[in-house]
C-alpha positions as CSV (number, residue, x, y, z in Angstrom):
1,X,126.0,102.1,119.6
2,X,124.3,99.3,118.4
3,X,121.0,101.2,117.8
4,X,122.9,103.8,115.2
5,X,124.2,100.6,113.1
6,X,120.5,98.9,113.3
7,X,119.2,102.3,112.2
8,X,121.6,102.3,109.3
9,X,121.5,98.8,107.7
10,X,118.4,99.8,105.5
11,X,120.7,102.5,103.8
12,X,124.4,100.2,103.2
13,X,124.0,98.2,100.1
14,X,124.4,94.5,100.4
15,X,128.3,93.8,99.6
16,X,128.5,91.0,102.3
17,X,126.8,87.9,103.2
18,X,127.1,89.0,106.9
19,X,125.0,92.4,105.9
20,X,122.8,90.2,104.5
21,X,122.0,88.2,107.5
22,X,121.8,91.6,109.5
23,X,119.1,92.6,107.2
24,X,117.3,89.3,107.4
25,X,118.5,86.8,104.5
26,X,117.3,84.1,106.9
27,X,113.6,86.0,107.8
28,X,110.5,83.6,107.1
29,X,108.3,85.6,105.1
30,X,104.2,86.0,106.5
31,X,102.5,87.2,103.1
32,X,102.9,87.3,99.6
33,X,104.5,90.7,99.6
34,X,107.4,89.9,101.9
35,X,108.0,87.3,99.7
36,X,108.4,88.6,96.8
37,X,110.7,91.5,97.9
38,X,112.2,88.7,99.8
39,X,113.0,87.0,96.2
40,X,113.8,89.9,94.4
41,X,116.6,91.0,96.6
42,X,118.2,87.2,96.5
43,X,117.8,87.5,92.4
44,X,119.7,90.4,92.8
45,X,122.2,89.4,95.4
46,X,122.8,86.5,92.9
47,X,123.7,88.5,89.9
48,X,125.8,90.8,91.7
49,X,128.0,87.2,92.9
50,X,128.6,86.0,89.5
């Protein structure tokens, strides 16, 4: 049960802070890459909340 809603987090689109979380809001990024998606999907998280 849990396994099928980890496998489907990468498809939901974030509409709650509590997906968020699930997908790793709080994750510590290791390289440059990470970080950048990392950024992006906050800049987007933060349009879609105003």
């Amino acid at each position: 049960m849990i396994q099928n809603i980890l496998d489907l987090l990468p498809y939901v689109k974030d509409s709650s802070d509590n997906i968020r979380i699930a997908k790793g809001q709080n994750y510590l990024p290791k390289n440059f890459k990470q970080a950048f998606k990392q950024f992006k999907n906050d800049m987007e998280w933060l349009k879609k909340s105003k």
